[in-house]
OpenMM code with the backbone's topology and positions (N, CA, C; nanometers):
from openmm import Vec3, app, unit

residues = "UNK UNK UNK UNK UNK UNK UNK UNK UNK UNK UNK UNK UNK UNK UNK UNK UNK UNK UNK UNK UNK UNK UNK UNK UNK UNK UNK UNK UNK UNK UNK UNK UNK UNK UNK UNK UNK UNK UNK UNK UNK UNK UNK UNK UNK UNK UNK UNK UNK UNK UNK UNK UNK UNK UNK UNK UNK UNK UNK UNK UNK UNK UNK UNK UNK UNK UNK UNK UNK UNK UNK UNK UNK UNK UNK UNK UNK UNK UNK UNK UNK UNK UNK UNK UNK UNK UNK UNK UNK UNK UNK UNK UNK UNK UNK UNK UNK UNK UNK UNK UNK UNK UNK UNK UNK UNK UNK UNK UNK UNK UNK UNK".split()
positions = [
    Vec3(2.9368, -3.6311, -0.4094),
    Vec3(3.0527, -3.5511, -0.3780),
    Vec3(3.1483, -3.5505, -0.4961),
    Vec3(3.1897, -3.4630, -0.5361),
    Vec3(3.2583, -3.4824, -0.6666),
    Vec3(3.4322, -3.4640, -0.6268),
    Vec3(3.4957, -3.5605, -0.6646),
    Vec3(3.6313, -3.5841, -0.6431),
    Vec3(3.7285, -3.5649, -0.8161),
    Vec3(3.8515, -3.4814, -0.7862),
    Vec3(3.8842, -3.4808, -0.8488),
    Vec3(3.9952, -3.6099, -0.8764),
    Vec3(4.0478, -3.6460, -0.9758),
    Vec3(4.1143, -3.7521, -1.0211),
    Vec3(4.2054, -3.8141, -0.9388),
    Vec3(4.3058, -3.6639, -0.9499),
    Vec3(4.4132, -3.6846, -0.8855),
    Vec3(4.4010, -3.7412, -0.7423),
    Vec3(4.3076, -3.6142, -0.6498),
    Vec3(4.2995, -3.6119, -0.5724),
    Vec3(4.2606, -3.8092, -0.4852),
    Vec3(4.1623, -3.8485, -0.5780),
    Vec3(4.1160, -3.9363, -0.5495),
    Vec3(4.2268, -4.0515, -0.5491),
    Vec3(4.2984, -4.0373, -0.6676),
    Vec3(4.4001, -4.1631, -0.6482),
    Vec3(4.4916, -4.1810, -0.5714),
    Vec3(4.5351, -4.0315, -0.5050),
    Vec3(4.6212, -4.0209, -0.3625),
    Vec3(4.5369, -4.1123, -0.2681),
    Vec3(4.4314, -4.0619, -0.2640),
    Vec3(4.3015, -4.0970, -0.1167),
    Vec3(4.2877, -4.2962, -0.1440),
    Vec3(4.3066, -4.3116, -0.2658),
    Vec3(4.3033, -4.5075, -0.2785),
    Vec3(4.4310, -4.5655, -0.2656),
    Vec3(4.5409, -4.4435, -0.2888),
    Vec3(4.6815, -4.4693, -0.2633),
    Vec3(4.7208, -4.5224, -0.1230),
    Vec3(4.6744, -4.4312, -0.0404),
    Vec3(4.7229, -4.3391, 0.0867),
    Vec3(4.6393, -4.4853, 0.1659),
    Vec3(4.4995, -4.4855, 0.1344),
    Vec3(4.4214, -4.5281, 0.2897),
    Vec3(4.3216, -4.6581, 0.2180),
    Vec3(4.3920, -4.7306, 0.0828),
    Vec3(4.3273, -4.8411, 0.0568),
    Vec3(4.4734, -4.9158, 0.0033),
    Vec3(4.4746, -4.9260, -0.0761),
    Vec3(4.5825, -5.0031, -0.1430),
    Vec3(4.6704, -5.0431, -0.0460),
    Vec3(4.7415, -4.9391, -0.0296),
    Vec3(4.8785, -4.9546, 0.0323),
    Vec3(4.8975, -5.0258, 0.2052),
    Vec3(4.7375, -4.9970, 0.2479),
    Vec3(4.6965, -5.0656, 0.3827),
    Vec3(4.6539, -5.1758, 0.3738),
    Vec3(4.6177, -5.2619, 0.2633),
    Vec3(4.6123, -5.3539, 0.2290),
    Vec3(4.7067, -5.4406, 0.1714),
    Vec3(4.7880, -5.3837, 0.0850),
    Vec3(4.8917, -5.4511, -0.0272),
    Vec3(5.0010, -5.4278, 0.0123),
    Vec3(5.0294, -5.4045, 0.0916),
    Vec3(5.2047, -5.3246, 0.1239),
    Vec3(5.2751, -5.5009, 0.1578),
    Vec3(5.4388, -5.5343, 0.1638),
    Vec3(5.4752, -5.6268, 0.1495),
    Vec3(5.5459, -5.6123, 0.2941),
    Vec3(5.5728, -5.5052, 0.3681),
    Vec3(5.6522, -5.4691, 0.4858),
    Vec3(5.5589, -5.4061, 0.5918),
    Vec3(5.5951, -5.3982, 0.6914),
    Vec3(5.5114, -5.2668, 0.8398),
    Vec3(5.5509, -5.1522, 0.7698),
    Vec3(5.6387, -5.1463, 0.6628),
    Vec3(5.6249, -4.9610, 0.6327),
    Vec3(5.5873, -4.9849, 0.5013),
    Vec3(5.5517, -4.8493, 0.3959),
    Vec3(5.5900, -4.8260, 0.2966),
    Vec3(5.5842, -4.6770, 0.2654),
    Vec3(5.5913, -4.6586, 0.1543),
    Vec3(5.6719, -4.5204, 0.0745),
    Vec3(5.5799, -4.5242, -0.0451),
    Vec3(5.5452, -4.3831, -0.0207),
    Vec3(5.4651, -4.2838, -0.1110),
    Vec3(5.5311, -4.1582, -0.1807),
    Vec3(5.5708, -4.1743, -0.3252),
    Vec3(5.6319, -4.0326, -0.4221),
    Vec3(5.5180, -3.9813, -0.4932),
    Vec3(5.4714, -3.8876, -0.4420),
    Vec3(5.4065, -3.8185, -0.5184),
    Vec3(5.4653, -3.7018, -0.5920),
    Vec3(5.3862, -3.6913, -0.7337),
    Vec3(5.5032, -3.5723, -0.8161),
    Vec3(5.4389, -3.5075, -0.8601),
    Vec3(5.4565, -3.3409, -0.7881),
    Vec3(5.3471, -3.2197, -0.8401),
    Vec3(5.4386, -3.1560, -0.9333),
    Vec3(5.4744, -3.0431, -0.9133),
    Vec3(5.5262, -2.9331, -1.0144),
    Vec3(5.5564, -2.7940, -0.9274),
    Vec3(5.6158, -2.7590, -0.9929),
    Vec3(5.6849, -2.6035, -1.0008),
    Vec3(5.5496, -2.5226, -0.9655),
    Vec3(5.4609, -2.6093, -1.0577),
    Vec3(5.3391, -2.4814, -1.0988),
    Vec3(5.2050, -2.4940, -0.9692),
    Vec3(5.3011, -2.6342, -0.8613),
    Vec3(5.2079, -2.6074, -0.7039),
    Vec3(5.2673, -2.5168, -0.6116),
    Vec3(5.4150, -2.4627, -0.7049),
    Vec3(5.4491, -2.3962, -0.5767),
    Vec3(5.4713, -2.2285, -0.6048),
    Vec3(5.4675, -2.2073, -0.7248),
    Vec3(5.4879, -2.0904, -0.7991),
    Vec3(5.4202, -2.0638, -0.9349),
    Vec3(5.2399, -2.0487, -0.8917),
    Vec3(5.1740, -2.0593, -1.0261),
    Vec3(5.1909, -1.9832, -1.1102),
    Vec3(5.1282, -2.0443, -1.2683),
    Vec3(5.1674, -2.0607, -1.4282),
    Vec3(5.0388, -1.9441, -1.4389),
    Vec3(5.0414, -1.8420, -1.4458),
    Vec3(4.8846, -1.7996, -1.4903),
    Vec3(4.7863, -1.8087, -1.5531),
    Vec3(4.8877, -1.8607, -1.6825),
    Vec3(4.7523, -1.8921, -1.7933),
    Vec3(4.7186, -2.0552, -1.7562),
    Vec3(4.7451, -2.1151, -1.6360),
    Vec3(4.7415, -2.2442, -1.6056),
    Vec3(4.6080, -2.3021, -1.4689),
    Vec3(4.5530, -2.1684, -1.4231),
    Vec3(4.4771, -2.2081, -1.2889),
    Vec3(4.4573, -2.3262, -1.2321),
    Vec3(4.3635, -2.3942, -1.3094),
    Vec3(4.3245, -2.5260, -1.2867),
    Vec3(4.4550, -2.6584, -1.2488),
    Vec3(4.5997, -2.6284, -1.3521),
    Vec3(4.6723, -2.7271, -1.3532),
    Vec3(4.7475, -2.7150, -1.2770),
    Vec3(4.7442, -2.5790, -1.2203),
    Vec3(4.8150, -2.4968, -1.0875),
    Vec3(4.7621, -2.5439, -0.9673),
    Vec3(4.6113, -2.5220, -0.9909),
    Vec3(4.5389, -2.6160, -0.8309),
    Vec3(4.6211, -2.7341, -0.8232),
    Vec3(4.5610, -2.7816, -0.9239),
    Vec3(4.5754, -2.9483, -0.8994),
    Vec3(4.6856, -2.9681, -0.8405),
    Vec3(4.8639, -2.9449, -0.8675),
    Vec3(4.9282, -2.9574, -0.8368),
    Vec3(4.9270, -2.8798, -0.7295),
    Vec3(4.9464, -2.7913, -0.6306),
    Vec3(4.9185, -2.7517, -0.5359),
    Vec3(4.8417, -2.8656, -0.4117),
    Vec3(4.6822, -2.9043, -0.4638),
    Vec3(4.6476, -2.9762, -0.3662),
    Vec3(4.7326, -3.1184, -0.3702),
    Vec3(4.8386, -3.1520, -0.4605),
    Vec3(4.8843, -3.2293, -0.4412),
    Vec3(5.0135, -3.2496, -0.3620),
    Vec3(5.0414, -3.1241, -0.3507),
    Vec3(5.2146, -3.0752, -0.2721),
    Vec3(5.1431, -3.0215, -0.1165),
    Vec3(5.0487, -3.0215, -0.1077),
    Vec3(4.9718, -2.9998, 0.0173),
    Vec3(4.9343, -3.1091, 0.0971),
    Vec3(4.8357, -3.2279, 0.0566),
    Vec3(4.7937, -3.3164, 0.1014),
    Vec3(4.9340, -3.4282, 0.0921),
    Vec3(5.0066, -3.3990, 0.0427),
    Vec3(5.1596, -3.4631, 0.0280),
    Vec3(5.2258, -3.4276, 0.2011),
    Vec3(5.2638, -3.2983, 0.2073),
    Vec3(5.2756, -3.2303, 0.3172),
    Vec3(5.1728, -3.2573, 0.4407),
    Vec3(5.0663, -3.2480, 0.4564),
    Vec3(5.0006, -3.3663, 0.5271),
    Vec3(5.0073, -3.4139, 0.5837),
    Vec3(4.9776, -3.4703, 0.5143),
    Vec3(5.0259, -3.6835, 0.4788),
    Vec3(5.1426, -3.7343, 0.5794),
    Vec3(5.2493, -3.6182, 0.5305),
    Vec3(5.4109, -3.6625, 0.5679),
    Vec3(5.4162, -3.5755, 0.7164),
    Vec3(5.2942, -3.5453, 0.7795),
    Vec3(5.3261, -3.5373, 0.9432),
    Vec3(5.3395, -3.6644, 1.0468),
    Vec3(5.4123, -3.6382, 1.1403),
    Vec3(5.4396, -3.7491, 1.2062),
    Vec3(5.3064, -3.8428, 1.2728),
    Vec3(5.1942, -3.7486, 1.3133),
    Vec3(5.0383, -3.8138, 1.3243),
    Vec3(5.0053, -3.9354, 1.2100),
    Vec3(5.0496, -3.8435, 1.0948),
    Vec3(4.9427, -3.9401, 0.9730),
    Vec3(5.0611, -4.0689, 0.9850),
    Vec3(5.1790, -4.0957, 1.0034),
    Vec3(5.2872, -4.1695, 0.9892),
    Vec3(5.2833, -4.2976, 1.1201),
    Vec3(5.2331, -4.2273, 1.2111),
    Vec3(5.2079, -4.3163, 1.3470),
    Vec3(5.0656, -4.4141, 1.3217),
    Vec3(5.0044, -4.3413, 1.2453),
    Vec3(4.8879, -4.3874, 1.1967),
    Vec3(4.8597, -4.5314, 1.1068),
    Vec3(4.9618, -4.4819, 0.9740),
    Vec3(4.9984, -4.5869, 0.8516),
    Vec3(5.1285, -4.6444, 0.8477),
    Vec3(5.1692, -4.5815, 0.9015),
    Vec3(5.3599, -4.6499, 0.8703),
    Vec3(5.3580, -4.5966, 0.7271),
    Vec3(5.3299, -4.5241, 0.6751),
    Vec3(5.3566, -4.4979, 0.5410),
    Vec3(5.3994, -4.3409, 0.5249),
    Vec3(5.5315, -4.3837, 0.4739),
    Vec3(5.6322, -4.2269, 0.4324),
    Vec3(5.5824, -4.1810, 0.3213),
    Vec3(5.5485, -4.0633, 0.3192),
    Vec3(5.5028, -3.9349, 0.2157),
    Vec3(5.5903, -3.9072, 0.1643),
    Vec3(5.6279, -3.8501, 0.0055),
    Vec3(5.8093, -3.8252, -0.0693),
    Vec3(5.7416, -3.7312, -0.1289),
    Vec3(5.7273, -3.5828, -0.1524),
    Vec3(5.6902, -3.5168, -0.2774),
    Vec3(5.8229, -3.4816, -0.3630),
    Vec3(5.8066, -3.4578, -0.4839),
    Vec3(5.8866, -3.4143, -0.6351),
    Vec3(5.8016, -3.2970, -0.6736),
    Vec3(5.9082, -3.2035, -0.7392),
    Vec3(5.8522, -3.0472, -0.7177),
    Vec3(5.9108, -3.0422, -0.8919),
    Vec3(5.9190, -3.1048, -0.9651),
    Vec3(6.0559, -3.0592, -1.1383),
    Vec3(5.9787, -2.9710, -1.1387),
    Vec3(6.0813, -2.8560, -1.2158),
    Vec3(6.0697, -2.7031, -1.2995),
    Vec3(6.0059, -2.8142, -1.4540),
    Vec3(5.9501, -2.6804, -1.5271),
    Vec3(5.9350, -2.7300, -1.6621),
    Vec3(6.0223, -2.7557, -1.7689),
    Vec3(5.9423, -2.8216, -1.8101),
    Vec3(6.0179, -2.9203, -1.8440),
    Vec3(5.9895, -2.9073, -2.0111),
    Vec3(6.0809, -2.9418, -2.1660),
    Vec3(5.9859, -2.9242, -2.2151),
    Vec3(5.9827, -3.0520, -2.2785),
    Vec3(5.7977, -3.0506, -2.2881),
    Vec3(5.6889, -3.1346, -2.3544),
    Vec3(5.5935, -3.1139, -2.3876),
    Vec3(5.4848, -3.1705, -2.4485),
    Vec3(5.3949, -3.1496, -2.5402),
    Vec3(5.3303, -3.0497, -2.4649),
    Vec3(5.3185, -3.0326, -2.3315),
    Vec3(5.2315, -2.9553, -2.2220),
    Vec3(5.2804, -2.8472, -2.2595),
    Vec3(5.3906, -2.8429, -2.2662),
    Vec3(5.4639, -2.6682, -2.2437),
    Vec3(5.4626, -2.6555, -2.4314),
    Vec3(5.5073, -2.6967, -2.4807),
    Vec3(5.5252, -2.7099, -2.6157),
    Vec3(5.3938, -2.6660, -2.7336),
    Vec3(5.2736, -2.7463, -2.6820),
    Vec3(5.1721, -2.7151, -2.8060),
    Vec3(5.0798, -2.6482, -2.6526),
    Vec3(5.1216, -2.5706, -2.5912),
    Vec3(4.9943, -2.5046, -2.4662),
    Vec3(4.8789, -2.3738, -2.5530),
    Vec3(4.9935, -2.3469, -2.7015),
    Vec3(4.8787, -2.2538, -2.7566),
    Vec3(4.7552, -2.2665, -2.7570),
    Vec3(4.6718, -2.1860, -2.7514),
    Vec3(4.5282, -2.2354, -2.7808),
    Vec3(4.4665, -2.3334, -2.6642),
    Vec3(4.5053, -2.4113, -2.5925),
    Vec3(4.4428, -2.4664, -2.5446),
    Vec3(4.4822, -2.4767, -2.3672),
    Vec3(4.3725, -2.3431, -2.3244),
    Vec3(4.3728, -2.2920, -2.2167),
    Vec3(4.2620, -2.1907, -2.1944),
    Vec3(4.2063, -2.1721, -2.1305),
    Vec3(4.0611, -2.1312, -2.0826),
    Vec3(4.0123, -1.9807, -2.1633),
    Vec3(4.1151, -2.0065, -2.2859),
    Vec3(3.9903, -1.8859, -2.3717),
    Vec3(4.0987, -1.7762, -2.4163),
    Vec3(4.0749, -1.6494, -2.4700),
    Vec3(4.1225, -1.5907, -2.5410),
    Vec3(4.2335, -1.4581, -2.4801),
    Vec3(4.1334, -1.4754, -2.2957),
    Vec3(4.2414, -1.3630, -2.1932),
    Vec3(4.3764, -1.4560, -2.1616),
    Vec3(4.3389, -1.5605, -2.1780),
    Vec3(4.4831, -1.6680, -2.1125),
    Vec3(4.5601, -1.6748, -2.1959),
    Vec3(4.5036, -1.7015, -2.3332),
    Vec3(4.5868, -1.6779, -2.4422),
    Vec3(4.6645, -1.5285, -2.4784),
    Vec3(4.6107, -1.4495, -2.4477),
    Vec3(4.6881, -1.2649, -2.4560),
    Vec3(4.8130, -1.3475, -2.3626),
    Vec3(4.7749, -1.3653, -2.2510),
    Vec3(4.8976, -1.3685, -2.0757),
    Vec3(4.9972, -1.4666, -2.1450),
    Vec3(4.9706, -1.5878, -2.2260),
    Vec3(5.0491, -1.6832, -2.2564),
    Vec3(5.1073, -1.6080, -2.3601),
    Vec3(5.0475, -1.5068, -2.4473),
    Vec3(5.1753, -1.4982, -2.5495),
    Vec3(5.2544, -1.3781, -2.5118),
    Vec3(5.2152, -1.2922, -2.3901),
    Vec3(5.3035, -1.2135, -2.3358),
    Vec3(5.4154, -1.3042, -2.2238),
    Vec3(5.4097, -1.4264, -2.2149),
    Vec3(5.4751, -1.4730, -2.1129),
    Vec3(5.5651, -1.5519, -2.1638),
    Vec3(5.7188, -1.5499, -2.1639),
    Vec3(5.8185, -1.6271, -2.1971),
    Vec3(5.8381, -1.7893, -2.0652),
    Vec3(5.8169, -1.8546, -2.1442),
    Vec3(5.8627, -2.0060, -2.1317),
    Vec3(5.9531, -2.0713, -2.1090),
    Vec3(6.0491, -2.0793, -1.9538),
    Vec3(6.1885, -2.0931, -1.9697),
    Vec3(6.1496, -2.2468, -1.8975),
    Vec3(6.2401, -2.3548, -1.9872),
    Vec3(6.1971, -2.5513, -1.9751),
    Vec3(6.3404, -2.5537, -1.9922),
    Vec3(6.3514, -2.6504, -1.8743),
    Vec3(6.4796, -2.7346, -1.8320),
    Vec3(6.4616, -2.8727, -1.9613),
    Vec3(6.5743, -2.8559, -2.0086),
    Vec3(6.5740, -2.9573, -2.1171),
    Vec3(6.6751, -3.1163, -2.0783),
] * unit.nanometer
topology = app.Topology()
chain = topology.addChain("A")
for resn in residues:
    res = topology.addResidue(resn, chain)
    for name in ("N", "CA", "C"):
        topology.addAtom(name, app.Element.getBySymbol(name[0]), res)
């Protein structure tokens, strides 16, 4: 079954670690997606999923079922861009030469 990274370290977060290691009957989960799970980047697909299934399974997570379940509170973080090396050197390196046209027709506005 192929798991993606992220995804996976929520899933050891969520229903290993924290059910094991927690120091209290509750604990607290921040997970931090992006702007670009809630209002995708075009020339970004992939980094757009990712964050997405992460502001999703966040949402989830943070129903009162999954909470009765773990005692564990769900927190998502949504920051606008931001700028860094991501937003900063994104030339060139993005799925090829149509993403690159969309990226250099597309202005870049990063909360500094």
């Amino acid at each position: 079954m192929y798991k993606n990274g992220v995804i996976n370290g929520m899933l050891l977060g969520m229903e290993n670690y924290l059910q094991k290691h927690r120091q209290g009957s509750e604990a607290v989960i921040v997970n931090i997606s992006s702007i670009a799970g809630i209002s995708p980047f075009s020339v970004f697909p992939i980094y757009c999923g990712t964050k997405a299934a992460v502001l999703a399974m966040t949402r989830s997570w943070g129903t009162p079922q999954h909470y009765e379940r773990t005692h564990i509170r769900i927190i998502g973080i949504c920051p606008g861009v931001t700028d860094t090396p991501l937003i900063s050197e994104m030339s060139g390196r993005n799925l090829g030469a149509g993403y690159q046209k969309i990226l250099d027709a597309t202005p870049v506005r990063t909360q500094e």
